[in-house]
C-alpha positions in Angstrom: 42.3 70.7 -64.6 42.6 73.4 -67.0 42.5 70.9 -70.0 39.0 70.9 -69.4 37.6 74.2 -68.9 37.1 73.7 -72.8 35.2 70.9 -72.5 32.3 72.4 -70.9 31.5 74.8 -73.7 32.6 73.5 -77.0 30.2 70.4 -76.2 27.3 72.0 -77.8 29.1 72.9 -80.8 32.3 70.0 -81.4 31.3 66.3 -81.8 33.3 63.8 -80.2 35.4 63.0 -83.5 36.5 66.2 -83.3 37.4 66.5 -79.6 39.7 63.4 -80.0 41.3 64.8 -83.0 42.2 68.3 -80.8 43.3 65.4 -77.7 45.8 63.6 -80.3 47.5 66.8 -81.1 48.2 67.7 -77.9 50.7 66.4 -75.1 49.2 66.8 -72.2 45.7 68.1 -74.2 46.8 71.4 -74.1 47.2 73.9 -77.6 49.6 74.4 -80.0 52.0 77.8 -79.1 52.0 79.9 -82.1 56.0 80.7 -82.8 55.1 84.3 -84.4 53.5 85.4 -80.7 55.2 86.0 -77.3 54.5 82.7 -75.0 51.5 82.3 -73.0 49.7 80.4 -70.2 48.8 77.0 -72.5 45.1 76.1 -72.2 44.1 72.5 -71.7 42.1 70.5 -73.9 39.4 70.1 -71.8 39.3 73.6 -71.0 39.1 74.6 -74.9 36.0 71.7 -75.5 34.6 73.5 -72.2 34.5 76.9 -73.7 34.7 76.5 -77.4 36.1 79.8 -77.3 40.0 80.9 -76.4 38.8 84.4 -75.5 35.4 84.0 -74.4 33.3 87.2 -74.1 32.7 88.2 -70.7 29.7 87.6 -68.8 27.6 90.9 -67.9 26.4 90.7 -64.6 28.5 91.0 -61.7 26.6 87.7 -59.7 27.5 85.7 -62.6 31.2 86.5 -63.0 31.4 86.3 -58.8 29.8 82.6 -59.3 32.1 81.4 -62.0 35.3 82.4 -59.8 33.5 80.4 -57.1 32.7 77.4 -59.0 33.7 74.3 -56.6 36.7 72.5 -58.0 37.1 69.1 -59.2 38.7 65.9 -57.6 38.9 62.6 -58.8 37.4 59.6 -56.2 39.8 58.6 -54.4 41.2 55.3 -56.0 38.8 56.0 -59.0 41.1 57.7 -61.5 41.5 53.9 -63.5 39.0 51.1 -64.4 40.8 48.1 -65.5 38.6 45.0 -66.6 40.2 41.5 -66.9 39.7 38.4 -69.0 38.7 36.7 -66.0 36.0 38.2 -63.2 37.8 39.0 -59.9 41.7 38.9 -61.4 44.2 40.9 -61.0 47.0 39.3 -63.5 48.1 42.1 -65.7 48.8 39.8 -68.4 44.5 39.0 -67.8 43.8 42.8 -68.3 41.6 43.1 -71.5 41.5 47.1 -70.9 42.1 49.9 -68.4 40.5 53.3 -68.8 42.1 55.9 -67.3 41.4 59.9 -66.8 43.0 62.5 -68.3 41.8 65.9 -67.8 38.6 67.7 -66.2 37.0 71.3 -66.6 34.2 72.8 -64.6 32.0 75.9 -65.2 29.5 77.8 -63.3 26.6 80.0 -64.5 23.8 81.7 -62.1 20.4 81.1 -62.4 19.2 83.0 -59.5 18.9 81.4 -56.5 20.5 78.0 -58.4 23.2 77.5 -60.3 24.0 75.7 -63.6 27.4 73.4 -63.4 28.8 72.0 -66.6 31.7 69.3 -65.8 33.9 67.9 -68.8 35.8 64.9 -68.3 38.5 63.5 -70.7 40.3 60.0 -70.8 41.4 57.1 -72.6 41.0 53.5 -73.1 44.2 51.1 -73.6 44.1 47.6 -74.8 46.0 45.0 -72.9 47.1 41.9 -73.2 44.1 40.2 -73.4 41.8 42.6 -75.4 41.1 43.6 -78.7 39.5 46.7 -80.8 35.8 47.1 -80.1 33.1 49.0 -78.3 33.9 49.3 -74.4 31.4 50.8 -71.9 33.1 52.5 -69.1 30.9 53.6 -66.0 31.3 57.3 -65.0 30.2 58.9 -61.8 30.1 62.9 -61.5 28.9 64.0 -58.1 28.8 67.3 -56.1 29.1 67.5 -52.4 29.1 70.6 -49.7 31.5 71.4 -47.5 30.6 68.1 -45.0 31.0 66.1 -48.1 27.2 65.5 -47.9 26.3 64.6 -51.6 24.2 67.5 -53.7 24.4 65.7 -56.9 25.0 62.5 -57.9 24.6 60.3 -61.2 26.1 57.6 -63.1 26.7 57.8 -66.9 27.8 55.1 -69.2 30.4 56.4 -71.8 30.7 54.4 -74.9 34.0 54.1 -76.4 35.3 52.5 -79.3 38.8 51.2 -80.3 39.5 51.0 -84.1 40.1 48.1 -85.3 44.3 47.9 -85.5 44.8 50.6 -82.5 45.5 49.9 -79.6 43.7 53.2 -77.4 41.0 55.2 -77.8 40.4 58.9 -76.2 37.1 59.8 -75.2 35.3 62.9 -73.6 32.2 63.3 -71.6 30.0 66.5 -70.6 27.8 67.0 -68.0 25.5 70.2 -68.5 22.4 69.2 -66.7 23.7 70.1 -62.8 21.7 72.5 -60.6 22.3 72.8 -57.3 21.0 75.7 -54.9 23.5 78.6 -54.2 24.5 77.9 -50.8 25.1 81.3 -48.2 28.5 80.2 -47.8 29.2 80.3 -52.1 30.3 76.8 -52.4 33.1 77.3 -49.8 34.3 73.7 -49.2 32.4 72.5 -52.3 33.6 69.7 -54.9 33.0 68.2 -57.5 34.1 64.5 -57.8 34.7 62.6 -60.9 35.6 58.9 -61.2 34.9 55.3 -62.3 32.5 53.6 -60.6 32.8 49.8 -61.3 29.7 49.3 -58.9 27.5 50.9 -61.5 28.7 49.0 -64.8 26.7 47.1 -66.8 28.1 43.2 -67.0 26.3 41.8 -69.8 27.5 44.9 -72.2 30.3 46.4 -70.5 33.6 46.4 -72.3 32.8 43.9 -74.2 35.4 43.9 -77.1 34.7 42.7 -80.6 36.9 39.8 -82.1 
């Protein structure tokens, strides 16, 4: 989850280009270590797109800095963390999977408005061919939700990422920021609160989604 924390507030500044040329360099899409320097806590990637900023300056009022530490964290739906498609509707055949995308990394950020507050979720993840696709542009449905502490939904929406595969590769990386959530500052300050994160095959569009070019 750290990997993401940059996400959130290099998305007004990086284009995606960019943020999957940072993802490639990275392992597990966290930074290089710089051999001159004692060793530190590495930083994900999604946490660095988040922030845009290794040593962010601090926020000035107390409510806001409070807020941040109690931004709700972020899950992945339960059995949503992968989105295969197949060659043919309703198979399960591996060797009839045209492409799965997967997730990699998530970030969340909190800001106060007042009596609302901002959340800015960044999601990261990749697309792999198999044996039945080919290079082109996939649409992959994404849901990012918020819900309290009785799992009652505050926020919910579906976003269709576009992702393409280069023509002789065989994955793509892909990120995807959220910046638009407000939600009202609950008395309890988001105790129990999550954010979820996941694909929602429900919501995808037939006649365009993942719909590789020949």
């Amino acid at each position: 989850m750290r990997r993401v924390h940059a996400i959130l507030a290099k998305a007004t500044r990086a284009g995606a280009a960019a943020c999957l040329v940072a993802l490639a360099a990275c392992s597990t899409v966290g930074g290089d270590a710089d051999p001159g320097k004692p060793a530190q806590k590495s930083e994900g990637f999604a946490t660095k797109l988040l922030l845009g900023n290794a040593n962010p300056p601090p926020a000035t009022p107390p409510q806001d800095l409070a807020i941040k530490r109690q931004c709700p964290p972020v899950d992945v739906l339960q059995g949503a963390a992968a989105y295969p498609v197949y060659d043919t509707p309703g198979s399960n055949d591996p060797f009839a999977l045209r492409y799965q995308a997967t997730l990699a990394d998530t970030a969340r950020e909190c800001s106060n408005l007042g009596v609302e507050a901002g959340l800015r979720v960044g999601v990261v993840g990749r697309v792999i061919l198999g044996p039945k696709g080919a290079p082109g542009a996939f649409r992959l449905p994404l849901r990012i939700a918020v819900v309290d502490e009785q799992n009652r939904p505050v926020y919910s929406q579906n976003h269709v990422v576009d992702v393409t595969v280069p023509a002789g590769q065989t994955q793509a990386d892909f990120s995807h920021i959220e910046d638009n959530i407000v939600v009202p500052i609950p008395e309890n300050r988001f105790a129990g609160w999550r954010i979820l994160v996941g694909y929602d095959p429900a919501a995808a569009t037939p006649a365009r989604a993942g719909r590789a070019r020949r």
